[in-house]
C-alpha positions as CSV (number, residue, x, y, z in Angstrom):
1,X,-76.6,30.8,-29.2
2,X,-75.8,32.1,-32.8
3,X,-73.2,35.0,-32.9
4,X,-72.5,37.0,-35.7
5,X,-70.0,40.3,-36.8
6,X,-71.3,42.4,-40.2
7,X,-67.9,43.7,-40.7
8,X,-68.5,46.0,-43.6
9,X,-71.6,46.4,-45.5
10,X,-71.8,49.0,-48.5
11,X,-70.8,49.6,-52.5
12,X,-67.6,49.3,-51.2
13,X,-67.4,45.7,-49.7
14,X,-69.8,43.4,-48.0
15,X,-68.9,40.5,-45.3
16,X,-70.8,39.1,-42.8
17,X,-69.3,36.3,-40.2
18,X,-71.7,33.8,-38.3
19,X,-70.4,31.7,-35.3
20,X,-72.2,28.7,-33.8
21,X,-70.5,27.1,-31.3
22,X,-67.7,26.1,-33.2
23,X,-69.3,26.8,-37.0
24,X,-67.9,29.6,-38.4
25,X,-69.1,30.6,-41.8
26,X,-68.3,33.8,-43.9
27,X,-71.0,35.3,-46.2
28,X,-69.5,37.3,-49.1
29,X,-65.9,38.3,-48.9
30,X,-65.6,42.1,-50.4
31,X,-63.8,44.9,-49.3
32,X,-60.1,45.0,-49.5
33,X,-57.9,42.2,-48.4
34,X,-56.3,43.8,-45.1
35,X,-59.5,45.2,-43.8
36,X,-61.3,42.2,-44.4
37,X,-58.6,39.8,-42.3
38,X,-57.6,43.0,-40.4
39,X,-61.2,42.7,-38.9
40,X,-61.4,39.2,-39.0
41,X,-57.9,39.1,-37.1
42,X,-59.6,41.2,-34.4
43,X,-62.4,38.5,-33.9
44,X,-59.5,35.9,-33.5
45,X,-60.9,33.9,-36.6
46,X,-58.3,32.4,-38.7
47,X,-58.7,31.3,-42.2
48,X,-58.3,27.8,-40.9
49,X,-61.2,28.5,-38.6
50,X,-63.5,29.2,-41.0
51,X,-66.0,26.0,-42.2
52,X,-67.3,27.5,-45.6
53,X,-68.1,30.8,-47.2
54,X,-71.4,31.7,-48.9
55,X,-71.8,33.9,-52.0
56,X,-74.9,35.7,-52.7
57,X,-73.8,37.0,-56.2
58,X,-70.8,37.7,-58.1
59,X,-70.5,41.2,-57.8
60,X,-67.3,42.5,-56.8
61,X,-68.0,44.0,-53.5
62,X,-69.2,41.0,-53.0
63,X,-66.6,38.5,-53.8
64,X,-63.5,40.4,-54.9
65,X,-61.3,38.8,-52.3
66,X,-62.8,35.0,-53.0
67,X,-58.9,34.1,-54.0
68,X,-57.4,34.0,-50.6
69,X,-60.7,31.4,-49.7
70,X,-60.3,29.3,-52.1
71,X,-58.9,26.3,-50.0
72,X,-62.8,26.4,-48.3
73,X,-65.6,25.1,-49.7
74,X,-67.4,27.8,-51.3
75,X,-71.2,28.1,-51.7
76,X,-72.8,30.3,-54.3
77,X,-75.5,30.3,-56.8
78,X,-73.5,30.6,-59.8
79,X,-69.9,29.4,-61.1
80,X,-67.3,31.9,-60.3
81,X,-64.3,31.8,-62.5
82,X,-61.2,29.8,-61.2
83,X,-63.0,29.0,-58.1
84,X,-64.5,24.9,-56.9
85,X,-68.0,26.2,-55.9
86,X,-70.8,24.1,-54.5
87,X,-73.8,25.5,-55.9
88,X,-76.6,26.5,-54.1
89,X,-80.5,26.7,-55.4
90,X,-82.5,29.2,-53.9
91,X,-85.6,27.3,-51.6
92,X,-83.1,23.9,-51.5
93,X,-81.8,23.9,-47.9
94,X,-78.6,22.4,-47.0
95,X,-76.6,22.2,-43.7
96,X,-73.2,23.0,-42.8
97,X,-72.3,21.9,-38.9
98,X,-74.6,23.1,-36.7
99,X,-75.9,26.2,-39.0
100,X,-78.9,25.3,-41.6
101,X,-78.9,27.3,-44.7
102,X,-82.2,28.1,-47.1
103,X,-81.2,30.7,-49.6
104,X,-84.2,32.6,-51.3
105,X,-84.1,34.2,-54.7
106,X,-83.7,38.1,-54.4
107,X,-84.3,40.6,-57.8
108,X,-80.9,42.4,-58.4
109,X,-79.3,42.6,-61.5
110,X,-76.4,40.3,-61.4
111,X,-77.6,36.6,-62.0
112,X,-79.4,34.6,-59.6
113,X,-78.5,36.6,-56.7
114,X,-79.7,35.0,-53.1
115,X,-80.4,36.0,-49.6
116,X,-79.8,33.3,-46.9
117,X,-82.3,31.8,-44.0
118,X,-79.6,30.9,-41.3
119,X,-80.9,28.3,-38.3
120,X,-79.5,26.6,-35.8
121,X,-82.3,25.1,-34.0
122,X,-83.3,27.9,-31.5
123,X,-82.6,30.7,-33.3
124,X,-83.2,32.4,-36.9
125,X,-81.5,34.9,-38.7
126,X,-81.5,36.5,-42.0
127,X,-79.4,38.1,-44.0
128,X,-81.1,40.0,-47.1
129,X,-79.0,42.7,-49.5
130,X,-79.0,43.9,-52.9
131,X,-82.5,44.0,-54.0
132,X,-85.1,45.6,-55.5
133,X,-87.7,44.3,-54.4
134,X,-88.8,40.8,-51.7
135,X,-91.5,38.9,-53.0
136,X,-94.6,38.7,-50.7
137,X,-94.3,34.3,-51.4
138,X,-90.8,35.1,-49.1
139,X,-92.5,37.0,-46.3
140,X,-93.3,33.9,-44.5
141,X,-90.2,32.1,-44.7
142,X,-88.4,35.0,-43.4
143,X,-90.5,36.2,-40.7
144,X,-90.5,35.4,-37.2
145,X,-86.1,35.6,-37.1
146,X,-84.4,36.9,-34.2
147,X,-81.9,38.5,-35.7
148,X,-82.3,40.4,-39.2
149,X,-79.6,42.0,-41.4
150,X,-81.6,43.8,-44.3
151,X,-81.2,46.6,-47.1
152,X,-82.1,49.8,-46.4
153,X,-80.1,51.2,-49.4
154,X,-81.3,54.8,-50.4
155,X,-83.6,58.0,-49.6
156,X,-85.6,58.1,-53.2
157,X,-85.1,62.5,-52.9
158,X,-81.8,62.2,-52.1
159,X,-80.5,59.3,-54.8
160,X,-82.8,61.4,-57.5
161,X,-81.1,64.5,-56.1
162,X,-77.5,63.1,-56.7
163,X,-75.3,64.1,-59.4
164,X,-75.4,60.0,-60.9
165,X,-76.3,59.8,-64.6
166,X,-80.1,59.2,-64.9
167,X,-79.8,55.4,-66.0
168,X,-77.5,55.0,-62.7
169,X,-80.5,56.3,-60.5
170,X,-82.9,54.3,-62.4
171,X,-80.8,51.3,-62.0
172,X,-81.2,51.5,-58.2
173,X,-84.2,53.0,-58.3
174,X,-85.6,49.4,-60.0
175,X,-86.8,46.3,-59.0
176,X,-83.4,44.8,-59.4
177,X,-81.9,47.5,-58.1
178,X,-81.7,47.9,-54.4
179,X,-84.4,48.7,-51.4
180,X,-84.9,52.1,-50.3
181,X,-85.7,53.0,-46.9
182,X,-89.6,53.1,-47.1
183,X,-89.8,49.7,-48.8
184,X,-86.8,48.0,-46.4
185,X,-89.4,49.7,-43.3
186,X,-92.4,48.1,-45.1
187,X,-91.2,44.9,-45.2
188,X,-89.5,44.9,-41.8
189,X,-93.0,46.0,-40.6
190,X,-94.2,42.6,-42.0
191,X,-91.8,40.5,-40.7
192,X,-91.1,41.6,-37.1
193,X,-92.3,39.8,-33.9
194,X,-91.9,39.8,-30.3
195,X,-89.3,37.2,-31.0
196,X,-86.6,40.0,-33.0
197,X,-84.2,41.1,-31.2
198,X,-82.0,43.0,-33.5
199,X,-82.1,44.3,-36.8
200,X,-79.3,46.1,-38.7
201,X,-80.1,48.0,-41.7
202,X,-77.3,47.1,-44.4
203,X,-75.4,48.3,-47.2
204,X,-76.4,52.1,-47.0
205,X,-75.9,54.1,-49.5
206,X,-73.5,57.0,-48.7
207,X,-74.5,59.5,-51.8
208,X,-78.7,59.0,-51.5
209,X,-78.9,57.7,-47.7
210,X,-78.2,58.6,-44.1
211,X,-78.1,57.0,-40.9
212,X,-81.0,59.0,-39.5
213,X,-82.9,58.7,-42.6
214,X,-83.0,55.1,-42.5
215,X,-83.3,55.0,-38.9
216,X,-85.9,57.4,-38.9
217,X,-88.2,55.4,-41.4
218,X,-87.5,51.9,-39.8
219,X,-88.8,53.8,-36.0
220,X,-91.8,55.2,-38.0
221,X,-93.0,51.9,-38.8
222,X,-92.4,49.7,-36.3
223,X,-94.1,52.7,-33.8
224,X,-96.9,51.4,-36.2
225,X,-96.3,47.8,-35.8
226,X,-99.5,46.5,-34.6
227,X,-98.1,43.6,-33.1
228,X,-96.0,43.3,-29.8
229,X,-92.2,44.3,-30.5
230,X,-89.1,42.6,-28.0
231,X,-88.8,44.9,-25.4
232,X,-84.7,45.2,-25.8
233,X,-85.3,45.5,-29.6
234,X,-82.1,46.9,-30.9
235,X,-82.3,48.8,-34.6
236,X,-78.8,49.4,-36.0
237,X,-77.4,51.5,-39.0
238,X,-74.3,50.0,-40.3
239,X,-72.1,52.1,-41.7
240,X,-69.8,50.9,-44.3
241,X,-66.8,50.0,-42.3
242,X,-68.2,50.1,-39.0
243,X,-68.2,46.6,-37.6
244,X,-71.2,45.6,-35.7
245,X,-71.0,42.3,-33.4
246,X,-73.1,40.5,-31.6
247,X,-71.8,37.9,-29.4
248,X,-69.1,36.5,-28.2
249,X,-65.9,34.5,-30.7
250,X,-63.4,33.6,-27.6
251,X,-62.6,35.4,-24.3
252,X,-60.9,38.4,-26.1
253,X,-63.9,39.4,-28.1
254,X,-67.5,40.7,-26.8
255,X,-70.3,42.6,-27.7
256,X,-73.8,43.0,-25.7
257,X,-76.8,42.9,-26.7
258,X,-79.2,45.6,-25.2
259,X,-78.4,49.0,-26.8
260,X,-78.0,49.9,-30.5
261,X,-75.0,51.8,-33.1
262,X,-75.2,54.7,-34.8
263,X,-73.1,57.3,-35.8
264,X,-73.4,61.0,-34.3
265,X,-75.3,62.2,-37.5
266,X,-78.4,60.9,-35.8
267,X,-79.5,61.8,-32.3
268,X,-79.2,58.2,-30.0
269,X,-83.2,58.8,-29.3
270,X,-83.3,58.6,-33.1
271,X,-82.5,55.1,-33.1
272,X,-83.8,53.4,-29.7
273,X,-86.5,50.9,-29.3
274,X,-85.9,49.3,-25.8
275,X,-86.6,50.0,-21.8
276,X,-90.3,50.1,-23.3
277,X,-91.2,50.1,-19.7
278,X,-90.8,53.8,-19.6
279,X,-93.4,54.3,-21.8
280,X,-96.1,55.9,-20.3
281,X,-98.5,53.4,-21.4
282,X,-97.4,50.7,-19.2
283,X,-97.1,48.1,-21.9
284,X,-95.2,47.1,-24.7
285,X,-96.4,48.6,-27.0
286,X,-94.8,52.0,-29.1
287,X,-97.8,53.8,-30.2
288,X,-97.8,56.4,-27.3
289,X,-94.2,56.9,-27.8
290,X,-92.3,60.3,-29.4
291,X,-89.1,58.9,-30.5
292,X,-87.7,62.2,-31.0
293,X,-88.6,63.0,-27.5
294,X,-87.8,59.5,-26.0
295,X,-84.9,60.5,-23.1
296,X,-83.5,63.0,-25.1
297,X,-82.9,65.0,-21.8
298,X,-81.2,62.3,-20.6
299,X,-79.1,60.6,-23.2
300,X,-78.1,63.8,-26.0
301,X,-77.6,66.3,-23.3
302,X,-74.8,63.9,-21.5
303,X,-73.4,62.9,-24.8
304,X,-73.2,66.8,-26.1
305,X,-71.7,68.0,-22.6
306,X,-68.9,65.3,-23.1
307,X,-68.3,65.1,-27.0
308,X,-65.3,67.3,-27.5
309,X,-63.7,65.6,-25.0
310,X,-63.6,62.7,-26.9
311,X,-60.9,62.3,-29.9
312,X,-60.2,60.1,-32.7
313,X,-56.6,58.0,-32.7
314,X,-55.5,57.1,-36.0
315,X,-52.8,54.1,-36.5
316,X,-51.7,53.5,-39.9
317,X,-55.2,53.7,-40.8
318,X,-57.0,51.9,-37.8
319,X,-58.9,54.1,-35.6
320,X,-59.4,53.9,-31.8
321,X,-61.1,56.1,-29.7
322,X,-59.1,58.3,-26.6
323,X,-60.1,60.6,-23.7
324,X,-58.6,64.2,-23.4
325,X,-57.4,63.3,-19.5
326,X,-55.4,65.9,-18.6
327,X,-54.3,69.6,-20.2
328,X,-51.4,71.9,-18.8
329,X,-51.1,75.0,-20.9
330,X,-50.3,74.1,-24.4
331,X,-49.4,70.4,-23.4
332,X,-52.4,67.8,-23.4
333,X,-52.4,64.3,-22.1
334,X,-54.6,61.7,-23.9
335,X,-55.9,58.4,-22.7
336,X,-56.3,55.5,-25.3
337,X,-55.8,52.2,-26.1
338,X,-52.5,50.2,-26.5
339,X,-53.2,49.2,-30.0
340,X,-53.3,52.3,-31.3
341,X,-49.8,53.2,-30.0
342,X,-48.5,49.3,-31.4
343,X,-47.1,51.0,-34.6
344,X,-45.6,53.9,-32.9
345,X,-47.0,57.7,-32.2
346,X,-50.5,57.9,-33.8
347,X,-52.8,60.6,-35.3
348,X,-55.1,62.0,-32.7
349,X,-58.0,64.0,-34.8
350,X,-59.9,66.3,-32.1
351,X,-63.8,66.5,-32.5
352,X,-63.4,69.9,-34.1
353,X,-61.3,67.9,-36.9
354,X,-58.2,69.3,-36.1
355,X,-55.1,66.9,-36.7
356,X,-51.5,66.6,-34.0
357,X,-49.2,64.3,-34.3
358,X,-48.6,62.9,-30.9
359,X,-45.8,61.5,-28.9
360,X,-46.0,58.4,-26.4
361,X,-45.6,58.8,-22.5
362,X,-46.1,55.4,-21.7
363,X,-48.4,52.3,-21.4
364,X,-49.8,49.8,-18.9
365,X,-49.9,46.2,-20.5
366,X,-51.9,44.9,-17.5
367,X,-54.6,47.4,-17.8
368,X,-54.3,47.9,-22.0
369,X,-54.1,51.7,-21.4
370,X,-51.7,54.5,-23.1
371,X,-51.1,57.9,-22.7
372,X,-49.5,59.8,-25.3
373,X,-49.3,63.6,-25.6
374,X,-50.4,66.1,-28.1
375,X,-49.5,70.1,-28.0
376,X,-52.6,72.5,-29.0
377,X,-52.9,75.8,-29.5
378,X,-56.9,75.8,-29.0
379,X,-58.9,74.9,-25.8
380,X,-59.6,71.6,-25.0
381,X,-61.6,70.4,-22.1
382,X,-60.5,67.1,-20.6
383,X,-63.2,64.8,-18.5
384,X,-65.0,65.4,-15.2
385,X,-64.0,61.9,-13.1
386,X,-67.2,60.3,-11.5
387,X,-66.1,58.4,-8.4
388,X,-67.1,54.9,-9.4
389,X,-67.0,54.0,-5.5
390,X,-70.7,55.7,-5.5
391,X,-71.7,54.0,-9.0
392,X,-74.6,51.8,-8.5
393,X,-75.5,48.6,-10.1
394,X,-77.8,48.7,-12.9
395,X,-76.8,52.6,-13.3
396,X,-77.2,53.8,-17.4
397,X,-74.2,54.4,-19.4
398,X,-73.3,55.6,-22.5
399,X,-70.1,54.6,-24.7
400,X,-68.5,56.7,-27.2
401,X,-66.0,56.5,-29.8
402,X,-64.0,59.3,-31.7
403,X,-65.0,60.0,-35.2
404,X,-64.4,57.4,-38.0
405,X,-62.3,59.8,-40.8
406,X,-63.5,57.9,-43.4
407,X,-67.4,59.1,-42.6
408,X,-67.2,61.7,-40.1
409,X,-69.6,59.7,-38.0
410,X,-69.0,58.3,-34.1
411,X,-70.4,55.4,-32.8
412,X,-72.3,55.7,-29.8
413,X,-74.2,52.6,-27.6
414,X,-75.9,52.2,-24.5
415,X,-76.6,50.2,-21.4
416,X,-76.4,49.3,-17.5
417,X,-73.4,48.7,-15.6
418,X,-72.4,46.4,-12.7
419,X,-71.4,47.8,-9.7
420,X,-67.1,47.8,-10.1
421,X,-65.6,44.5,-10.1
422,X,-62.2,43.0,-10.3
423,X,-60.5,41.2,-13.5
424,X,-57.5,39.9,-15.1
425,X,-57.0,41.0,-18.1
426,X,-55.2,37.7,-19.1
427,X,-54.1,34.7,-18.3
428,X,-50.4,35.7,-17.3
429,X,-51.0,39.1,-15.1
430,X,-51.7,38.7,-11.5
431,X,-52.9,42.3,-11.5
432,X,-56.8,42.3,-11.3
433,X,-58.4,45.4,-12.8
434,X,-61.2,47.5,-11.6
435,X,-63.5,47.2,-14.3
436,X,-67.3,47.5,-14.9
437,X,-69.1,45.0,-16.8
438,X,-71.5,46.3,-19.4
439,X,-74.4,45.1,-21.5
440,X,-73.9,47.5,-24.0
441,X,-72.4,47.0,-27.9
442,X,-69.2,48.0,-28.4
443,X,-67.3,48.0,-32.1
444,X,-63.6,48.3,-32.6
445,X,-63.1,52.1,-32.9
446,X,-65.1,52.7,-29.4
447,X,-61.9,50.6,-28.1
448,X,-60.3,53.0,-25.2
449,X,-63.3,55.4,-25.6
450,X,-65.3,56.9,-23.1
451,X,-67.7,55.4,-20.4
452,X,-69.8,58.5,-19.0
453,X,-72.8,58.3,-16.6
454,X,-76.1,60.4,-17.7
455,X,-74.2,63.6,-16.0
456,X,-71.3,63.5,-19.1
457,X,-69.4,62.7,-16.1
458,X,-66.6,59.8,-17.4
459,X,-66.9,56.1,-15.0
460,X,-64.4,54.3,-17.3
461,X,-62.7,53.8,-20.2
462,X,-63.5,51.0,-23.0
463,X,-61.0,48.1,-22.1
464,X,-60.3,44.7,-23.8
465,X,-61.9,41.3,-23.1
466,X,-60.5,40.3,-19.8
467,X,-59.9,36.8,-18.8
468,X,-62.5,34.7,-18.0
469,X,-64.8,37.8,-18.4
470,X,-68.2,37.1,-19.1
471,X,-68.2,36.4,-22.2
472,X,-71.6,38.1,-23.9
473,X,-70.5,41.7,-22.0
474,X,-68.3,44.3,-22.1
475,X,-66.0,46.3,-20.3
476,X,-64.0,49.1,-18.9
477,X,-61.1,49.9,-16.5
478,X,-63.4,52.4,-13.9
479,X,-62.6,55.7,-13.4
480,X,-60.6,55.3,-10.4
481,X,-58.0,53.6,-11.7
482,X,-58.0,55.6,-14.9
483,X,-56.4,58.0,-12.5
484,X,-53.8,55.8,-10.4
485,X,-52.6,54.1,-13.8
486,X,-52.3,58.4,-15.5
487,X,-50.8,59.1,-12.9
488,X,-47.6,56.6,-12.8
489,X,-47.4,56.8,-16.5
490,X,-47.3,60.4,-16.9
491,X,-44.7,60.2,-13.7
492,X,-42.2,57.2,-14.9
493,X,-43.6,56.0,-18.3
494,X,-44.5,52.8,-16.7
495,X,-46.9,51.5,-14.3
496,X,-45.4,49.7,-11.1
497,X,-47.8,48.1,-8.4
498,X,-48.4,44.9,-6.0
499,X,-51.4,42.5,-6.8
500,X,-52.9,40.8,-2.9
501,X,-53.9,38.1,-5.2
502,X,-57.8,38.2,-3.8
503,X,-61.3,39.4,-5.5
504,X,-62.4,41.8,-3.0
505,X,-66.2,43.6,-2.1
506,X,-66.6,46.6,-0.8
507,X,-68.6,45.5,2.5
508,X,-70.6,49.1,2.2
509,X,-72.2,47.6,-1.0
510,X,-73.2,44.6,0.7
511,X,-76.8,44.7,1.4
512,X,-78.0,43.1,4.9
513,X,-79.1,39.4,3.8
514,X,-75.5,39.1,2.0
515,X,-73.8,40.4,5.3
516,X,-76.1,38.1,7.5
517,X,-75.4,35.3,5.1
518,X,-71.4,35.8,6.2
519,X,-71.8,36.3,9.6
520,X,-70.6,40.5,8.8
521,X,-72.5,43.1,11.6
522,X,-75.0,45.2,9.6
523,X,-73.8,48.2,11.4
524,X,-70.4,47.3,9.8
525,X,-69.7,50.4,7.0
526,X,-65.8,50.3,6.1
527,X,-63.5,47.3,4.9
528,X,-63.4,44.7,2.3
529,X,-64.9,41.5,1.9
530,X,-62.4,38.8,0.4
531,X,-64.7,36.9,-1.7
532,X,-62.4,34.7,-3.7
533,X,-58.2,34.0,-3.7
534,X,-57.5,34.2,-6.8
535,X,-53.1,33.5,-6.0
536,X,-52.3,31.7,-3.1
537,X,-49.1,32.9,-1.7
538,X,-46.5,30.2,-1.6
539,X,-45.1,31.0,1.7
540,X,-46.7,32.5,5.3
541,X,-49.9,33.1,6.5
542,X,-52.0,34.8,3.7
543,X,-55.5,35.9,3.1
544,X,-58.2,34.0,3.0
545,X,-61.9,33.6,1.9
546,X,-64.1,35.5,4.1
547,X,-61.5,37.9,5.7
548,X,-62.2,41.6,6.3
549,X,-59.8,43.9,5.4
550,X,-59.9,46.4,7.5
551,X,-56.4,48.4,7.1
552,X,-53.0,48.3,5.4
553,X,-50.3,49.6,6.7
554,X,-52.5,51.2,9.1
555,X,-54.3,53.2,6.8
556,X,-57.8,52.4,7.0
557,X,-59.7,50.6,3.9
558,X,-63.0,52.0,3.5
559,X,-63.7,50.6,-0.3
560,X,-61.6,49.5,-3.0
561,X,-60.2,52.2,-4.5
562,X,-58.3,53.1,-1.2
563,X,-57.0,49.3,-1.6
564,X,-55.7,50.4,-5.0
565,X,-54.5,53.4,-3.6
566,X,-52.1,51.3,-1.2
567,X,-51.6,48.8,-4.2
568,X,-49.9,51.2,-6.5
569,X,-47.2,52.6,-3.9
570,X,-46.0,49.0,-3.8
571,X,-43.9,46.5,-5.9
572,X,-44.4,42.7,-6.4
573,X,-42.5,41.2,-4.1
574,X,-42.9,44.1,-0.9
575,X,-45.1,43.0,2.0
576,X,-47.4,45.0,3.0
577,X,-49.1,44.3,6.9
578,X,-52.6,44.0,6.3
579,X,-55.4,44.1,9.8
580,X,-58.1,41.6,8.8
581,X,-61.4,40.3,10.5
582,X,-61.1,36.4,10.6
583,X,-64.0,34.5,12.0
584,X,-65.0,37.2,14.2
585,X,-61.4,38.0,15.6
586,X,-58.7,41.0,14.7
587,X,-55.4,39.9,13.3
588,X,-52.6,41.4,11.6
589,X,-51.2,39.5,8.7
590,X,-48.1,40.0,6.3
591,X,-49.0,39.9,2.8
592,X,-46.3,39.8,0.3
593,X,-47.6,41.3,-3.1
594,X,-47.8,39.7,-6.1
């Protein structure tokens, strides 16, 4: 399946990374040099990694970091100075591993600018910027993909509206200028089938253009669209260094595929076009369907009752996202992520804009969690903790992300949620996380944001990859452990705790068939289901697959989070007496911890 990353799109840079298998090709290389291998550093992509990198014209926010490429063959449809090149000739195809390429002549006023046609076999994708105008003979060719990156550039009131000489306006006003948003929803209109399932609207313009705007007038036409539309079809705004993934690069990097980005300019019922099932009409199609209306109730309402409890962390200019977790008179204790604490005390920038310094109370490598510690002289109002023992699988989420300072905007994405689940979060930890796995998109500055239910009420916070996650989801430490892990930093600065070494269920989620299937009574309520052992102890008894864990230390284990509760009043190395259930007989084992 192809993969992809638009890692900034805009007058200020553009670059675009596509993964196949093991095919990695960069199109366009813009921007400045330590975002653009900041953010390809984040994906885990080297620039030994990379195959190629293709050019679509010579402009510089296009191609002003082409230098530090120039050991890779480089594609482009005209010479650049000082650079090997291998030309490319708009309708000539040519293949590079496992990705086919077809570039197609666009109307822009640098020379012999191109879009690409991008195939691997089974899927399509193309990537179209910087034009005035697509030529109808191109409509064809291009429709049909299941993934689309194209210009939606401008509002035409708002660029004429700007304070840009008159010749700049007509410039990009022209047919070899760049598309607005009418004509990029026109041709999108054309080109979409039940086959697309994403489309992200490029290089905005942030003088004439907004995200709503341009969501707005991509909706309008496609709740037009007289054909059937992909009932996950996910419409994106990118912003201009806002990366947006799809897919997976290794086990450290995800992204879903079910939900869609957008900043908090636009309202998320703005900018959704999936769960068409809700529609009243029963089918697939949008012509019934108020988008301004669409689960607004649900969605907006959740997001505006937690918003200000969400803040912005800022480390040497990288953002993250944090939680307010906890506030005792002027003192208030912030949740993040460990990167953003990796250079020292960041930045945290409340929702109201305000900007503390903060100061670090300690962090959790095995989890990827932080707390550091701002002091405020305003109210803030940390989160309402949803017990994620009563989440249920398939329940909607919502994740969100602190404001970006560079355009005031916050990400925000959707989708379902496993029931809570147990991870590593990598190779070398014993310690298995409670985590939820999500099918929604997540971008780097939503890292250690907020996970809330459709209450506002918070069921985890964005995590890292974990090892041997799945690799086309996402995910985040649950709730309940937010709590144990706060709570021993905020106490010693570190977290200490004992790992059984098992992946456990919690036997009241089990529904009757799966207890039949393991011989469990279906009056059975309380205790814990080992499902796998994951560390084998070296020496006495140990658990097993298909035990029951009924108590520890005599305290009785009703669901996982009273396991954890045990768990983080131990060390590795103590041994804890555990009462199982072991092929229909009651034992007490010793467990030493892990």
């Amino acid at each position: 399946m192809m993969e992809f990353a638009l890692l900034a799109s805009g007058s200020k840079g553009n670059s675009f990374v596509i993964v196949d298998g093991t095919t990695k090709i960069m199109i366009d290389c813009g921007t400045t040099k330590k975002y653009l291998f900041e953010r390809l550093k984040e994906l885990d992509i080297s620039l030994d990694d990379l195959d190629a990198v293709l050019i679509t014209h010579n402009h510089s926010d296009h191609i002003s970091q082409i230098k530090h490429f120039s050991s890779l063959p480089i594609y482009s449809p005209i010479e650049i100075p000082n650079i090997d090149t291998f030309y490319v000739k708009p309708g000539s195809s040519f293949t590079i591993e496992t990705l086919r390429f077809t570039p197609i002549a666009l109307s822009h006023d640098a020379l012999n600018t191109v879009g690409y046609i991008v195939e691997n076999g089974i899927e399509k994708l193309v990537y179209i910027t910087d034009t005035g105008y697509i030529n109808e003979k191109h409509i064809p060719r291009i429709k049909d993909a299941d993934y689309i990156v194209l210009e939606s550039n401008h509002d035409v009131q708002m660029l004429m509206a700007t304070s840009r000489p008159q010749f700049t306006k007509q410039r990009i006003y022209s047919d070899t200028g760049h598309l607005c948003n009418e004509d990029c929803a026109a041709v999108l209109d054309q080109i979409v089938t039940e086959k697309t399932k994403m489309i992200i609207l490029a290089h905005l313009s942030e003088q004439a253009n907004t995200r709503k705007k341009a969501l707005d007038t991509t909706i309008h036409a496609l709740q037009n669209h007289h054909g059937l539309l992909h009932k996950n079809l996910l419409v994106c705004a990118a912003g201009q260094y806002e990366m947006i993934r799809k897919g997976i690069y290794d086990e450290k990097v995800d992204a879903g595929s079910v939900s869609a980005i957008i900043g908090m300019e636009s309202s998320l019922t703005m900018m959704l076009i999936r769960n068409l099932q809700k529609n009243n009409t029963g089918n697939n199609s949008l012509e019934d369907m108020n988008s301004t209306n669409y689960t607004t109730s649900d969605y907006t309402n959740a997001i505006e009752k937690s918003r200000s409890s969400v803040v912005t962390v800022e480390s040497d200019g990288s953002y993250f996202s944090g939680i307010i977790i906890a506030k005792e008179k002027e003192t208030v204790h912030i949740l993040t992520t460990t990167k953003a604490i990796k250079n020292g005390s960041p930045n945290v920038v409340f929702d109201s804009g305000v900007s503390v310094s903060s100061t670090i109370v300690g962090d959790d490598t095995d989890s990827g969690l932080a707390v550091i510690q701002v002091t405020t002289n305003f109210e803030v109002k940390p989160f309402t903790f949803l017990d994620t023992n009563v989440l249920a699988q398939g329940a909607n989420v919502v994740v969100m992300s602190g404001r970006n300072l560079t355009t005031g905007s916050a990400v925000i994405s959707s989708g379902i949620t496993s029931e809570p689940g147990v991870w590593r979060m990598s190779s070398t930890t014993t310690w298995l996380s409670s985590m939820l796995e999500m099918d929604t998109p997540i971008t780097s500055i939503q890292e250690g944001g907020a996970v809330i239910d459709l209450n506002g009420s918070l069921v985890g916070v964005v995590a890292n990859q974990p090892y041997q996650g799945n690799s086309r989801m996402e995910y985040a430490i649950t709730a309940n452990e937010i709590k144990l892990i706060y709570n021993a930093l905020k106490t010693n600065g570190k977290v200490v705790r004992g790992a059984l070494g098992v992946v456990v269920r919690n036997v009241s989620s089990m529904l009757a068939y799966e207890k039949s299937a393991h011989g469990i009574s279906i009056d059975m309520k309380t205790g814990l289901y080992v499902q796998t052992v994951v560390e084998k102890p070296e020496t006495g008894d140990g658990l097993q697959e298909g035990d029951i864990i009924t108590m520890i230390d005599g305290i009785e284990m009703s669901s996982y989070q009273d396991v954890l509760a045990r768990l983080y009043m131990h060390s590795a190395g103590d041994t804890v007496n555990v009462s199982i259930i072991r092929g229909g007989e009651s034992k007490q084992i010793g467990v030493v911890l892990q």
